[in-house]
N, CA, C and O atoms as CSV, one atom per row, in Angstrom:
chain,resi,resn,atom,element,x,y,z
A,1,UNK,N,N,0.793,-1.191,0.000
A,1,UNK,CA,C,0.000,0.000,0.000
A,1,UNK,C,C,0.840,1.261,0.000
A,1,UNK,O,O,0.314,2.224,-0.557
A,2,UNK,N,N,2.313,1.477,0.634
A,2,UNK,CA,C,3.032,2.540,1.018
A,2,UNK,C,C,3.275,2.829,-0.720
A,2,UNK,O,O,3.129,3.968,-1.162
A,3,UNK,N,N,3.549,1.991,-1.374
A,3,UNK,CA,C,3.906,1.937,-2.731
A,3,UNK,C,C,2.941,2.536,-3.272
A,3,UNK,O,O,3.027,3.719,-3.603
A,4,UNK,N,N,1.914,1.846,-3.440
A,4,UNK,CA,C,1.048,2.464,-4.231
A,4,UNK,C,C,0.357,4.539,-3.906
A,4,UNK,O,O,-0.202,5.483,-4.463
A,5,UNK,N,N,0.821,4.205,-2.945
A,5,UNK,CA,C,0.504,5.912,-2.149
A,5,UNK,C,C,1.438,6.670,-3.085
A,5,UNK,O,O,0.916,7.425,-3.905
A,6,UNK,N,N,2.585,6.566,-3.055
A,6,UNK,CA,C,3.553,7.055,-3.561
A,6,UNK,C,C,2.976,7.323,-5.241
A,6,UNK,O,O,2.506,8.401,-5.607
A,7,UNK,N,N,3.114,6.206,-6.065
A,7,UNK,CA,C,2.511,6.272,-7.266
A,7,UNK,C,C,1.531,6.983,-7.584
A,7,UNK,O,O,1.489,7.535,-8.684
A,8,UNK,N,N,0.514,7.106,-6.636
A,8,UNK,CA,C,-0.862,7.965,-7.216
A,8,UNK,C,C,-0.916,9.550,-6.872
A,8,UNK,O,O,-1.600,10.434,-7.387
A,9,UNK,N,N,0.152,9.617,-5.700
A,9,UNK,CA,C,0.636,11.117,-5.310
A,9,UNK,C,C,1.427,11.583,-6.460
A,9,UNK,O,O,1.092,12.672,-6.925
A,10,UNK,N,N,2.351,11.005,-6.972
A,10,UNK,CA,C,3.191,10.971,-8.172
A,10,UNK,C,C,2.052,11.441,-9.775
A,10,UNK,O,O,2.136,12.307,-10.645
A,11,UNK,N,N,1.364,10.652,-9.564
A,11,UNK,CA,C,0.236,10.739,-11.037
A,11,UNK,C,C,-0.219,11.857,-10.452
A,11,UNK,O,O,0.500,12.846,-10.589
A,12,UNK,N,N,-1.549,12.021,-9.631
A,12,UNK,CA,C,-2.097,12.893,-9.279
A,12,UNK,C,C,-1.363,14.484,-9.333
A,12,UNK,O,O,-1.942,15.448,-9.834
A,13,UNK,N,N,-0.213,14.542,-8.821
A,13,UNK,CA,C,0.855,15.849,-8.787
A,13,UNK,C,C,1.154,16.374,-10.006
A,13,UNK,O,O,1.114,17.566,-10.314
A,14,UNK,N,N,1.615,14.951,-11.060
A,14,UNK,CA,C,1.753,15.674,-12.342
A,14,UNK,C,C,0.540,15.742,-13.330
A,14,UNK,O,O,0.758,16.319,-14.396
A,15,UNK,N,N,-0.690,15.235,-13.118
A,15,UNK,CA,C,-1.568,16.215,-13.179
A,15,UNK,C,C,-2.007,17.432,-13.134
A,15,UNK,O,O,-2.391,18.173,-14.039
A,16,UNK,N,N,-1.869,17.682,-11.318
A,16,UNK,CA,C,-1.526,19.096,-11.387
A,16,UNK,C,C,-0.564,20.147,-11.947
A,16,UNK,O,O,-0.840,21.309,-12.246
A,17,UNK,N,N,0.545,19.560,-12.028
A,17,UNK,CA,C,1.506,20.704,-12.917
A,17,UNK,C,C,1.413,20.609,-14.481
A,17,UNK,O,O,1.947,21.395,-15.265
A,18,UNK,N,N,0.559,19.390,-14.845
A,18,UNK,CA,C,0.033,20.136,-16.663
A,18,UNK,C,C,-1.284,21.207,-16.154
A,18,UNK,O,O,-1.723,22.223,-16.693
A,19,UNK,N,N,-1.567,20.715,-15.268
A,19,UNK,CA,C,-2.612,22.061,-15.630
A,19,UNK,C,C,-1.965,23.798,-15.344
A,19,UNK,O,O,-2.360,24.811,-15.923
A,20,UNK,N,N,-0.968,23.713,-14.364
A,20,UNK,CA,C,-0.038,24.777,-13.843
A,20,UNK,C,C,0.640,25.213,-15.178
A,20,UNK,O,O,0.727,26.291,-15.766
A,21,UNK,N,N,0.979,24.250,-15.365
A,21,UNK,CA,C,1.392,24.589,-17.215
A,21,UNK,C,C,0.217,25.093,-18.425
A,21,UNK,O,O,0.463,25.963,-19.261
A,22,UNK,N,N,-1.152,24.322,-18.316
A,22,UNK,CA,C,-1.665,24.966,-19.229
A,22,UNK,C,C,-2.235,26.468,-18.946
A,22,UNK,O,O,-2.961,26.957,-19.811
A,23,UNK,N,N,-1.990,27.091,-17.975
A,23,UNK,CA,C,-2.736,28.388,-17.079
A,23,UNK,C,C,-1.179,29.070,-17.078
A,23,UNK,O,O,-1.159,30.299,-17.005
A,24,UNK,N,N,0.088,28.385,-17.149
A,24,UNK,CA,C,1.366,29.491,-17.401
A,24,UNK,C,C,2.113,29.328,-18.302
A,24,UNK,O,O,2.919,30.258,-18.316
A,25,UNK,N,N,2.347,28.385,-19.358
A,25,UNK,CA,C,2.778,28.060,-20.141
A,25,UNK,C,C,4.743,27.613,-19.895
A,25,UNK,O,O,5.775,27.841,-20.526
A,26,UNK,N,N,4.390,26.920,-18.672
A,26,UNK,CA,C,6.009,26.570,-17.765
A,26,UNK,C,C,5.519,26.064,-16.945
A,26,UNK,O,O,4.423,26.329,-16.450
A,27,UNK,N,N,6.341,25.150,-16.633
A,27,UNK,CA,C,6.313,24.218,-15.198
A,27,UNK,C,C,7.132,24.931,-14.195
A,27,UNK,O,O,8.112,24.399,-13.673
A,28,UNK,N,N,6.788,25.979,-13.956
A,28,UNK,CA,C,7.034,26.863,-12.736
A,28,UNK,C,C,8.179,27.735,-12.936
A,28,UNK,O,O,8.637,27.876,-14.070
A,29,UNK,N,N,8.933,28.637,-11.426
A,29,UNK,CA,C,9.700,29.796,-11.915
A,29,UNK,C,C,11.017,29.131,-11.009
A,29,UNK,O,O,12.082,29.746,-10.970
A,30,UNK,N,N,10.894,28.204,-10.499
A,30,UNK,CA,C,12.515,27.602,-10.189
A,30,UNK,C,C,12.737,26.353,-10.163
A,30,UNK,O,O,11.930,25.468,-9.878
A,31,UNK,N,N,13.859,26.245,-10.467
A,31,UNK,CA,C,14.417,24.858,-11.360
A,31,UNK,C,C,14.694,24.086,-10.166
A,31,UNK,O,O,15.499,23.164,-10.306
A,32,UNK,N,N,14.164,24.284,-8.954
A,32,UNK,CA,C,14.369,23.152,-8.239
A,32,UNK,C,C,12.855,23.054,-6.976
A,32,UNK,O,O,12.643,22.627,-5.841
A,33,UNK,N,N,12.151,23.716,-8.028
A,33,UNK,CA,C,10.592,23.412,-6.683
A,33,UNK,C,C,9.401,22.742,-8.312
A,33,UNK,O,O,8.411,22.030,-8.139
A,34,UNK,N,N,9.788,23.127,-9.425
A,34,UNK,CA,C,8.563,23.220,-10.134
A,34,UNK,C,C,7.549,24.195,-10.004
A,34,UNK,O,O,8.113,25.197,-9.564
A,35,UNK,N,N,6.230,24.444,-10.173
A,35,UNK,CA,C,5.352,25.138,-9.798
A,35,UNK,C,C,4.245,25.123,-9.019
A,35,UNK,O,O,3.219,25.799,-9.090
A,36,UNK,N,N,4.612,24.173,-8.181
A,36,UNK,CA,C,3.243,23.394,-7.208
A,36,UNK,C,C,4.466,23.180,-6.013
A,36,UNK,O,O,5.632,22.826,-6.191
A,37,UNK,N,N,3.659,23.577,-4.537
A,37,UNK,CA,C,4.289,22.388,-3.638
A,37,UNK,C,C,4.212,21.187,-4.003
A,37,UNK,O,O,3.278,20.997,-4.782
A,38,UNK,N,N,5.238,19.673,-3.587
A,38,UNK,CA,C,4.755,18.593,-3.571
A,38,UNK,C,C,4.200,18.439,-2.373
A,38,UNK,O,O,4.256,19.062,-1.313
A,39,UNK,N,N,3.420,17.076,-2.913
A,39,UNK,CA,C,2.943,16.527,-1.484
A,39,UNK,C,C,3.319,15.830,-0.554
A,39,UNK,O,O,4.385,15.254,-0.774
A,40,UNK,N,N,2.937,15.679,0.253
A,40,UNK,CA,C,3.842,15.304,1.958
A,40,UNK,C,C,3.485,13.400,2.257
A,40,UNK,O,O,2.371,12.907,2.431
A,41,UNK,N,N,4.343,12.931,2.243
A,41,UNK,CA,C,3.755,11.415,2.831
A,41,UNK,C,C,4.576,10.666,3.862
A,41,UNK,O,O,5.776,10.915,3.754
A,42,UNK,N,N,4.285,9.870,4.771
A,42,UNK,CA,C,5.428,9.908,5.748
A,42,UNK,C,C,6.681,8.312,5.271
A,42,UNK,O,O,7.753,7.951,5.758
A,43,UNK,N,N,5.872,7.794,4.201
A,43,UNK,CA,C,7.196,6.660,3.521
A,43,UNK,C,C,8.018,7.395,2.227
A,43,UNK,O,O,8.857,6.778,1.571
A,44,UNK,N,N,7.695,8.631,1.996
A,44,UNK,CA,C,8.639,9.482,0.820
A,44,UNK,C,C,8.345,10.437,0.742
A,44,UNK,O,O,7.199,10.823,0.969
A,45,UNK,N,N,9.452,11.266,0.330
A,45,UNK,CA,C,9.846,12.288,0.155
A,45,UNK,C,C,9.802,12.590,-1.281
A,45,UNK,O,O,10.094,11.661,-2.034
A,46,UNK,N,N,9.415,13.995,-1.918
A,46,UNK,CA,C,8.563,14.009,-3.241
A,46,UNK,C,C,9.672,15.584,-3.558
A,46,UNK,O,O,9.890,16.439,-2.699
A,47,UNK,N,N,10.114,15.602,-4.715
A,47,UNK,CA,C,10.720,16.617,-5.342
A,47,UNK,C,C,10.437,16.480,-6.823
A,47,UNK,O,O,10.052,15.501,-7.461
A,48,UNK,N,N,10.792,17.978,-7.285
A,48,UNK,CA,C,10.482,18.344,-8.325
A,48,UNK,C,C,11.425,19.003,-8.841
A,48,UNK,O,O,11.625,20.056,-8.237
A,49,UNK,N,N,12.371,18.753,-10.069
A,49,UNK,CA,C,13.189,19.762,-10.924
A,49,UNK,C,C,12.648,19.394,-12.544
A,49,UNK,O,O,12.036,18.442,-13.028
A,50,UNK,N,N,13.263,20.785,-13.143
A,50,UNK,CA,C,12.935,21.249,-14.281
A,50,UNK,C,C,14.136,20.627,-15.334
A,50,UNK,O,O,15.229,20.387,-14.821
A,51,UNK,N,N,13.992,20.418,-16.488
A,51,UNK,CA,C,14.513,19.546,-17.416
A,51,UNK,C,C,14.372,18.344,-17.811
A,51,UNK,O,O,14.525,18.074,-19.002
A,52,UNK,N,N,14.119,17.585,-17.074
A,52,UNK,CA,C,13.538,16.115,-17.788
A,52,UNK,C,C,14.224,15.063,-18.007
A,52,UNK,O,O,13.741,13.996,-18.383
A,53,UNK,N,N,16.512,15.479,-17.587
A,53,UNK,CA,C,16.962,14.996,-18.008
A,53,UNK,C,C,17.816,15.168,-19.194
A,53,UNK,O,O,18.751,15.968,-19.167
A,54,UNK,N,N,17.466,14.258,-20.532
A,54,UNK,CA,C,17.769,14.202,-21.627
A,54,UNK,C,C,17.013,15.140,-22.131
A,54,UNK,O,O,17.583,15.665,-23.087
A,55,UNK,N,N,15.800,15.665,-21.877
A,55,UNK,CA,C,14.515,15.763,-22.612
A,55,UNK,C,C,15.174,17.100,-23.396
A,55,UNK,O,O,15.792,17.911,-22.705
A,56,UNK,N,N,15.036,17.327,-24.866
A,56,UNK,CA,C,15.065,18.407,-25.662
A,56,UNK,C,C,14.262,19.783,-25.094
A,56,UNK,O,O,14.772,20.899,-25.193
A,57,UNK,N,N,13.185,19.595,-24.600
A,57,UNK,CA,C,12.673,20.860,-24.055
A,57,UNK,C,C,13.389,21.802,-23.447
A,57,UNK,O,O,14.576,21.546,-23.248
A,58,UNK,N,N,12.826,23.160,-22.991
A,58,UNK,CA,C,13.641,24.506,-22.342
A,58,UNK,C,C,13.564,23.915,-20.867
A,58,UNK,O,O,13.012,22.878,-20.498
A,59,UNK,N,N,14.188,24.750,-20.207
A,59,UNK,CA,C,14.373,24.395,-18.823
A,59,UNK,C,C,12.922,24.369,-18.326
A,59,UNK,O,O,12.355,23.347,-17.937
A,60,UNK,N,N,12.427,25.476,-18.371
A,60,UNK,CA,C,10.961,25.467,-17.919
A,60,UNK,C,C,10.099,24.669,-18.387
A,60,UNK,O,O,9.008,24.715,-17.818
A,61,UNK,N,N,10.233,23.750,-19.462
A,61,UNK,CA,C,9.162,23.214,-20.570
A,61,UNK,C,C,9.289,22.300,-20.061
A,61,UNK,O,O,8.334,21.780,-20.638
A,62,UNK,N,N,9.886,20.971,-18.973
A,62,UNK,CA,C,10.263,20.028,-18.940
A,62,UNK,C,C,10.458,19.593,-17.491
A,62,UNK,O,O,10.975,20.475,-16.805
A,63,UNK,N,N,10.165,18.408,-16.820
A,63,UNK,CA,C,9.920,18.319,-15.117
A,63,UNK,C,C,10.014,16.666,-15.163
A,63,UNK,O,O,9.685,15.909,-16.076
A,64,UNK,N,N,10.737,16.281,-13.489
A,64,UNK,CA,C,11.343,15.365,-13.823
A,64,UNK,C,C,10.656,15.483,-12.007
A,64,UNK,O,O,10.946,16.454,-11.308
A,65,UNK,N,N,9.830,14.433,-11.531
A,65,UNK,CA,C,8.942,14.762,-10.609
A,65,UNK,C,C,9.454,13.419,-10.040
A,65,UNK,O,O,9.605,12.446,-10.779
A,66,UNK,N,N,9.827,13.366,-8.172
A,66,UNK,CA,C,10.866,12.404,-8.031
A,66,UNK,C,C,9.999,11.438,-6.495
A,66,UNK,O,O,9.503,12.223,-5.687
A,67,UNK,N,N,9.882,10.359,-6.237
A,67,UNK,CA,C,9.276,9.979,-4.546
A,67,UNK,C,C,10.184,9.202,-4.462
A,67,UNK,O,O,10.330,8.277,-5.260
A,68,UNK,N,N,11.312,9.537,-3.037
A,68,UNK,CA,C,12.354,8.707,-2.810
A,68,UNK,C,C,11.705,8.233,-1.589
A,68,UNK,O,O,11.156,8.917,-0.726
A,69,UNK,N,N,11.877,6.682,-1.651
A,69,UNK,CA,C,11.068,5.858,-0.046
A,69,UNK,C,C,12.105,7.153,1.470
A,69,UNK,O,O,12.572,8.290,1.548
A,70,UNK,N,N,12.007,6.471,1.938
A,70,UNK,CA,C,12.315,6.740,3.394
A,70,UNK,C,C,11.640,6.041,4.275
A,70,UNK,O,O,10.472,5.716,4.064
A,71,UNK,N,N,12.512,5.615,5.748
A,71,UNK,CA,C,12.026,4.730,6.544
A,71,UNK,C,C,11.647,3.121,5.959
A,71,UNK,O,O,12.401,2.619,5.126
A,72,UNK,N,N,10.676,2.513,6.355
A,72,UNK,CA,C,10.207,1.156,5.453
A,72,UNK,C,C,10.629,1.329,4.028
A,72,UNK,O,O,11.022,0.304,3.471
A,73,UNK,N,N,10.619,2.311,3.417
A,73,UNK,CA,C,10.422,1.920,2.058
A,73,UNK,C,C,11.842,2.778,1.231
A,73,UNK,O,O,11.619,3.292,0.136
A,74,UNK,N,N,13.024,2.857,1.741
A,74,UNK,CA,C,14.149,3.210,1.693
A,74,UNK,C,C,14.493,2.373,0.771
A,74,UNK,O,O,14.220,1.209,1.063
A,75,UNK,N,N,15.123,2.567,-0.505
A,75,UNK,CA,C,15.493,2.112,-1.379
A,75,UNK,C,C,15.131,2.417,-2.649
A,75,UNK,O,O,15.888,2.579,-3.605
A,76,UNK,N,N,13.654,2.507,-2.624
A,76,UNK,CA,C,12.956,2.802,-3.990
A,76,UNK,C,C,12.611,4.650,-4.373
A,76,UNK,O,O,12.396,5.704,-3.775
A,77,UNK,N,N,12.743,4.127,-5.742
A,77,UNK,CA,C,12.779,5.793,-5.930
A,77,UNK,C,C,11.971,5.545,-7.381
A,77,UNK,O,O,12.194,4.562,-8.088
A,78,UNK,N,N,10.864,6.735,-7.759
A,78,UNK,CA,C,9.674,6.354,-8.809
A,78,UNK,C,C,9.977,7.745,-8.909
A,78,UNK,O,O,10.290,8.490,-7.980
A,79,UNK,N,N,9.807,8.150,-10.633
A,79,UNK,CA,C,10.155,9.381,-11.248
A,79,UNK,C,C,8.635,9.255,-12.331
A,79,UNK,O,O,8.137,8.175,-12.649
A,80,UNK,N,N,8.060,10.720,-12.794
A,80,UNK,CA,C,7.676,11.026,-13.637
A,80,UNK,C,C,7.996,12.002,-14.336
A,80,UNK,O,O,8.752,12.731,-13.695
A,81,UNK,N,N,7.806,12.352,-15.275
A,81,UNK,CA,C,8.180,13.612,-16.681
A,81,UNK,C,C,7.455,14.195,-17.126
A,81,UNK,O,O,6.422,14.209,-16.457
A,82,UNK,N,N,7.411,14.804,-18.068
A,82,UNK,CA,C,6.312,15.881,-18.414
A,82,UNK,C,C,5.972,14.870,-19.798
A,82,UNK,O,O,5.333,15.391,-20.712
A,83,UNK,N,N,6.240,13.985,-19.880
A,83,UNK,CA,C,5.702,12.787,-20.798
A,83,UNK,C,C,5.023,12.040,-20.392
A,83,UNK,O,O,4.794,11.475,-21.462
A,84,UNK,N,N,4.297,11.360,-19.501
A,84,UNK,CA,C,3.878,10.849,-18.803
A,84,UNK,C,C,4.440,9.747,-18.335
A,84,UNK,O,O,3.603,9.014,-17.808
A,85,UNK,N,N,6.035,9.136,-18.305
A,85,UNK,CA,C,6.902,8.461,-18.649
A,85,UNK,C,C,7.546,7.740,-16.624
A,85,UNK,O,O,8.170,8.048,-15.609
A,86,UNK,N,N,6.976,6.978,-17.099
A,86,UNK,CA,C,7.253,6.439,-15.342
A,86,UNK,C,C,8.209,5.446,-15.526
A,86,UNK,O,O,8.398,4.770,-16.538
A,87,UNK,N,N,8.896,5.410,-14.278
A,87,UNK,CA,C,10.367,4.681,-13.812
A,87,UNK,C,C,10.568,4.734,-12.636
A,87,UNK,O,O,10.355,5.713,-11.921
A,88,UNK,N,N,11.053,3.556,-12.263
A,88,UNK,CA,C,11.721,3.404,-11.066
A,88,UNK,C,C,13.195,3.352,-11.237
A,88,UNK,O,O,13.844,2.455,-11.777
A,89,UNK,N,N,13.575,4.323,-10.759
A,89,UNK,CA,C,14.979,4.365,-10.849
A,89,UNK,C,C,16.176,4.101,-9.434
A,89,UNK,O,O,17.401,4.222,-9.404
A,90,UNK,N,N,15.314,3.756,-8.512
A,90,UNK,CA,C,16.449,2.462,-7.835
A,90,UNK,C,C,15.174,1.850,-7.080
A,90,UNK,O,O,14.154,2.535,-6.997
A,91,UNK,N,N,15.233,0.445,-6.480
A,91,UNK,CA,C,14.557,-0.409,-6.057
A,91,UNK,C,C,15.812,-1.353,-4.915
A,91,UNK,O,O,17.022,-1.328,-5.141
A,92,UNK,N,N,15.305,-1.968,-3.964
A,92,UNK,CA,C,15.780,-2.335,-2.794
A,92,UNK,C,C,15.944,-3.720,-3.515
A,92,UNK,O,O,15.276,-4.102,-4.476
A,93,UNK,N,N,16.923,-4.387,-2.899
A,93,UNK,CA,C,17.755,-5.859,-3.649
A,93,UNK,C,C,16.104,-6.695,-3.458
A,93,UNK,O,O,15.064,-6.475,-2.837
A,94,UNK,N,N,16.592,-7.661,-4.326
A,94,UNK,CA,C,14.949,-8.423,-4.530
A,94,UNK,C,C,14.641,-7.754,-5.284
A,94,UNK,O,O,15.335,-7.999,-6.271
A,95,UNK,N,N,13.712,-6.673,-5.566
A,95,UNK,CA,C,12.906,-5.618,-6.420
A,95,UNK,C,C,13.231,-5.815,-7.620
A,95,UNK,O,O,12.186,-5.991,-8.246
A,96,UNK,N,N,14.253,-5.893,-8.397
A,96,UNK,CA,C,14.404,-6.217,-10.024
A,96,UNK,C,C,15.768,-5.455,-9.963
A,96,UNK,O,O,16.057,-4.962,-8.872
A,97,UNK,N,N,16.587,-5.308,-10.938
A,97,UNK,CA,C,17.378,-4.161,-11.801
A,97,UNK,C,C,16.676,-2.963,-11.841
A,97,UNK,O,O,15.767,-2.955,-12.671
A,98,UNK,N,N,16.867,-1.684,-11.022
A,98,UNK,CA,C,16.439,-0.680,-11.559
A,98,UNK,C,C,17.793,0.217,-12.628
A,98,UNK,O,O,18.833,-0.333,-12.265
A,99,UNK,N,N,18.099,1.100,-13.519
A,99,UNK,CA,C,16.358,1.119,-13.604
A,99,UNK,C,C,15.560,0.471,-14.656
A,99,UNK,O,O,16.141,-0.078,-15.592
A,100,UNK,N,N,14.167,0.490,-14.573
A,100,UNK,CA,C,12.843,0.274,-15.542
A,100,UNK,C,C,12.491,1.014,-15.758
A,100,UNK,O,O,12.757,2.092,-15.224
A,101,UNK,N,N,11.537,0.796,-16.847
A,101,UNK,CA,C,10.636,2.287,-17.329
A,101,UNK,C,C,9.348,1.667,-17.217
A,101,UNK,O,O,8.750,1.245,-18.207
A,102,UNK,N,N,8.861,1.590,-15.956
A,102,UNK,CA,C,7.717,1.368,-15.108
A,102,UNK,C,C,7.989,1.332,-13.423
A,102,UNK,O,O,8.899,0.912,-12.708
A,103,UNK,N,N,6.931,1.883,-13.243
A,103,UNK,CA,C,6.600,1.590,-11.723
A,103,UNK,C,C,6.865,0.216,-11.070
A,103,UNK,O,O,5.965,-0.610,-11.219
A,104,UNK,N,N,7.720,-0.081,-10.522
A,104,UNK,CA,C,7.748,-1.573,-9.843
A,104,UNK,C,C,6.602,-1.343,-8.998
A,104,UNK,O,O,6.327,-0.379,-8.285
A,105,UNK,N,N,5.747,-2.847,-9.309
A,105,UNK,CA,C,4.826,-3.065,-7.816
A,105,UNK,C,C,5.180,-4.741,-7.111
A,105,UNK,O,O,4.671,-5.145,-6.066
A,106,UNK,N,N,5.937,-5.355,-7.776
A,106,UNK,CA,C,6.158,-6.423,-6.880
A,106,UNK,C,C,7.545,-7.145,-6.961
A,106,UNK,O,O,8.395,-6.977,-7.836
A,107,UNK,N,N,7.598,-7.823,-6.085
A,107,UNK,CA,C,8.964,-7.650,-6.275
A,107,UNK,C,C,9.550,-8.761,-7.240
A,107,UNK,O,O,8.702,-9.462,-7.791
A,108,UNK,N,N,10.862,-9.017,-7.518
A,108,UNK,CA,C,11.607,-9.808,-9.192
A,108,UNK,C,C,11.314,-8.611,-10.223
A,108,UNK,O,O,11.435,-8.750,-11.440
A,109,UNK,N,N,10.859,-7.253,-9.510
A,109,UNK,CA,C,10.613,-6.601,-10.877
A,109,UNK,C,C,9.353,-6.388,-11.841
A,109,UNK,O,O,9.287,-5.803,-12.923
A,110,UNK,N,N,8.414,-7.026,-11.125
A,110,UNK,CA,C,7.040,-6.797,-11.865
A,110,UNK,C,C,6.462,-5.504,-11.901
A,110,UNK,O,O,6.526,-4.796,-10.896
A,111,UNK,N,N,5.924,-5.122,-12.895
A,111,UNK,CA,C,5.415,-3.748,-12.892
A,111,UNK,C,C,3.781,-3.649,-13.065
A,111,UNK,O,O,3.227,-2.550,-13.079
């Protein structure tokens, strides 16, 4: 369940920042908050920077939206983009090879 909290705070958030985007035409005015608080959960910690990465877009055009576990769920870390482009980019031994380009929900890596 801690997992799945994470994931739908993750969807739900970047929801909100396309719409922050369609009302400013940018995913916010600093490259290390985005344009929304994130939201608060007590198994992760939720950040937001601008670029995407690789992504060709401008700094502002582009968001790379981050839930690193903490406590129980220390290890895993689930990213979204301004693509709608989900990954887990580290997972706790057992969990699979990160990274994937999906959400792990069980563990060997299933998504």
């Amino acid at each position: 369940g801690q997992l799945a909290d994470a994931r739908n705070l993750l969807s739900s958030t970047a929801a909100r920042l396309e719409q922050f985007y369609q009302d400013n035409r940018n995913y916010g005015s600093t490259a290390a908050a985005c344009g929304l608080a994130m939201p608060t959960n007590a198994n992760f910690t939720f950040t937001c920077t601008w670029g995407g990465g690789a992504a060709p877009e401008g700094t502002n055009q582009a968001f790379v939206m981050a839930a690193t576990g903490t406590g129980g769920t220390t290890g895993f870390t689930f990213t979204i983009n301004q693509r709608s482009e989900q990954r887990t980019t580290a997972a706790p031994t057992g969990w699979g090879t990160a990274p994937v380009n999906c959400w792990v929900s069980r563990k060997g890596g299933a998504c």
